[in-house]
C-alpha positions in Angstrom: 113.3 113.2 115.8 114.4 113.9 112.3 114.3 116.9 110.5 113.0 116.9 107.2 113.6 119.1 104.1 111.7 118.5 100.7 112.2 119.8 97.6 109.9 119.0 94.7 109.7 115.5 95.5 112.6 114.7 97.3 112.5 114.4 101.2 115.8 114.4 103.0 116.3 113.5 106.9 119.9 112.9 108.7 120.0 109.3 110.5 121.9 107.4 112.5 123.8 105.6 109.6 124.2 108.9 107.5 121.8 111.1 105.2 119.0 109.3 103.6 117.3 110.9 100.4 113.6 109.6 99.5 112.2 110.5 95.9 110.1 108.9 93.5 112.0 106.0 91.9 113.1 105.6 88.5 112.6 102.9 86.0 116.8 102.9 86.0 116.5 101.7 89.7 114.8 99.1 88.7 118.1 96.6 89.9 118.5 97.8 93.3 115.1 97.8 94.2 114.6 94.1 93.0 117.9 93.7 95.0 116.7 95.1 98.1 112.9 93.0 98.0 114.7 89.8 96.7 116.9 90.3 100.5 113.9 91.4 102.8 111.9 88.4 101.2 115.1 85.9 101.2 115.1 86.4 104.9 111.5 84.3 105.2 110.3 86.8 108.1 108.4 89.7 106.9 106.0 89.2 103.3 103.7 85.9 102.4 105.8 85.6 99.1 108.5 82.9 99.7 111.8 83.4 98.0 111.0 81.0 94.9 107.9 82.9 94.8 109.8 86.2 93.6 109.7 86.0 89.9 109.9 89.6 88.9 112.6 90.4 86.3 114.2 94.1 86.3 112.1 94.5 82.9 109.0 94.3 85.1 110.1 96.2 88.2 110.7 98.8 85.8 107.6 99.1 84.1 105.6 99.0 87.7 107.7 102.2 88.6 107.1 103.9 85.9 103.2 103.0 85.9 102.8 104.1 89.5 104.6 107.0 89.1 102.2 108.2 86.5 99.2 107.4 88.5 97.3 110.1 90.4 96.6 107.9 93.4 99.8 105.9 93.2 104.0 106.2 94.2 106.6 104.4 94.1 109.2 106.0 96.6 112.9 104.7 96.8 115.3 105.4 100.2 118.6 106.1 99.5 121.3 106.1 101.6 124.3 108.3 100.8 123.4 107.6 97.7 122.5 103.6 97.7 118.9 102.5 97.6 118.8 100.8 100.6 114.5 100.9 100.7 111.2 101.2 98.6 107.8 102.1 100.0 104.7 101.2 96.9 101.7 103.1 97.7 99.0 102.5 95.7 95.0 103.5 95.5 92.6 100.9 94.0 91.4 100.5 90.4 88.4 100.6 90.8 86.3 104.0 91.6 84.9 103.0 95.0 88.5 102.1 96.3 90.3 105.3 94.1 90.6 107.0 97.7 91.8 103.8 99.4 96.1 103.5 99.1 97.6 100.6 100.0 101.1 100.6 101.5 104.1 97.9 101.2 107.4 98.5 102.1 111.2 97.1 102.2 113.9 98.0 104.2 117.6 96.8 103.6 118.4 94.5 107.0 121.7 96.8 107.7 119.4 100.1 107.2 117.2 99.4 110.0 116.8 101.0 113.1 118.5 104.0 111.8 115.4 106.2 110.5 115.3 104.7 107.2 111.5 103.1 107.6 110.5 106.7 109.4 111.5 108.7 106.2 109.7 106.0 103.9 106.4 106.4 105.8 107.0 110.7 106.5 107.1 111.2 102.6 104.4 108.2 101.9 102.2 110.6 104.8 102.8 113.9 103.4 102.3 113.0 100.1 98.9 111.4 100.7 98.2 114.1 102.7 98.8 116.2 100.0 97.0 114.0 97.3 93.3 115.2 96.4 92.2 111.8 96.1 93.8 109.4 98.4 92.1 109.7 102.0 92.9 106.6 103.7 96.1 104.4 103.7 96.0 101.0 104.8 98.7 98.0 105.0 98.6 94.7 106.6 102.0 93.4 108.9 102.1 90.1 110.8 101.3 90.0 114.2 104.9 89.4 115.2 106.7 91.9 113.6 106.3 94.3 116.2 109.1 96.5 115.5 107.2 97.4 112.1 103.9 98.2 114.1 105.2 100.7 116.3 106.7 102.2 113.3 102.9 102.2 112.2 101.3 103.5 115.2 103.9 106.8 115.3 102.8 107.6 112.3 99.4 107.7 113.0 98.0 104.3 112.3 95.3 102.1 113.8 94.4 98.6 114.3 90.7 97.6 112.2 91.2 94.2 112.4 93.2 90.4 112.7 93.0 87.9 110.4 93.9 84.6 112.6 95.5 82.1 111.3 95.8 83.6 108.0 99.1 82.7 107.0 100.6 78.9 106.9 104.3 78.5 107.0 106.1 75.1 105.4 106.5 73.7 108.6 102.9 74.1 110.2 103.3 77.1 112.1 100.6 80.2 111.3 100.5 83.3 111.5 98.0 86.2 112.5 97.6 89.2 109.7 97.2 92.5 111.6 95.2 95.1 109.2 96.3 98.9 110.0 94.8 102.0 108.4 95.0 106.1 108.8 92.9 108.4 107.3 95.0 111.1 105.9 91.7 113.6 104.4 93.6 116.8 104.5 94.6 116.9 108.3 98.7 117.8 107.7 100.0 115.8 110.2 102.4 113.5 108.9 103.1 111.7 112.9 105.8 111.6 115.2 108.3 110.4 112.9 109.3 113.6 111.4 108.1 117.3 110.9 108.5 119.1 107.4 109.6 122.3 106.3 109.6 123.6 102.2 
């Protein structure tokens, strides 16, 4: 259980590896950020993007932080841990009218942050604040099947199975892999899950 203060938009919890700060991230992070997805994808275990695939420059990462950021039904969050972005969490509601309310989440994790609350603080402040947001009212993500450390995380926090894409994915050497969807609905019911409870 972590203990959560917030102030504006800045969450802060006490983990096992020291205290991590989440806030919205700047266009300046832009570096670490691409530093800490270019790891979690380099490891070939976790996102459909293979590491030759990643072809975002800092220019861009920038400019995608400071778009979300300036979206109603959009955030781009970064974890710090004392002081070093060590995760990101991209939440973002559709373009289009009919999917405004609908906010999908992604989310990386520095391999020698895990375990140590990191990915709980990420999905506490991504909870609240779409909690808090007038027009986001469902979140939604997709995880493999086998990454069931990342589902739990899911489930304490609220979220659901709707569905499993079989066979959705097709690695270089012939193995598939299953696409578990996950959602919450988050229309104004203040509970941001077991992972942590908030106090101004």
């Amino acid at each position: 259980m972590f203990s959560f203060g917030r102030g504006g938009r800045r969450w802060r919890a006490d983990t096992g590896l020291g205290r991590v700060i989440v806030e919205d991230a700047r266009p300046d992070d832009a570096a670490a950020l691409l530093g800490v997805q270019s790891e979690v994808i380099d490891e070939g275990l976790y996102f459909i993007t293979e590491p030759d695939e990643l072809t975002e420059s800092v220019a861009s990462k920038a400019a995608v932080i400071r778009d979300l950021n300036r979206r109603p039904n959009a955030r781009y969050f970064v974890a710090r841990l004392e002081g070093e972005a060590v995760g990101m969490l991209l939440v973002q509601g559709g373009s289009l009218r009919r999917l405004h309310h609908n906010a999908r989440i992604e989310i990386y994790v520095s391999a020698r942050a895990r375990g140590a609350g990191v990915g709980s603080a990420l999905m506490s402040s991504c909870v609240e604040w779409a909690t808090e947001n007038p027009i986001i009212t469902k979140l939604s993500l997709n995880v493999f099947a086998h990454n069931v450390r990342a589902i739990k995380l899911y489930e304490r926090f609220g979220f659901v199975r709707e569905g499993l894409r079989a066979r959705e994915y097709r690695l270089a050497n012939g193995q598939y892999l299953d696409d578990v969807l996950m959602f919450r609905m988050v229309e104004g019911d203040g509970d941001v899950g077991s992972g942590g409870a908030f106090s101004a």
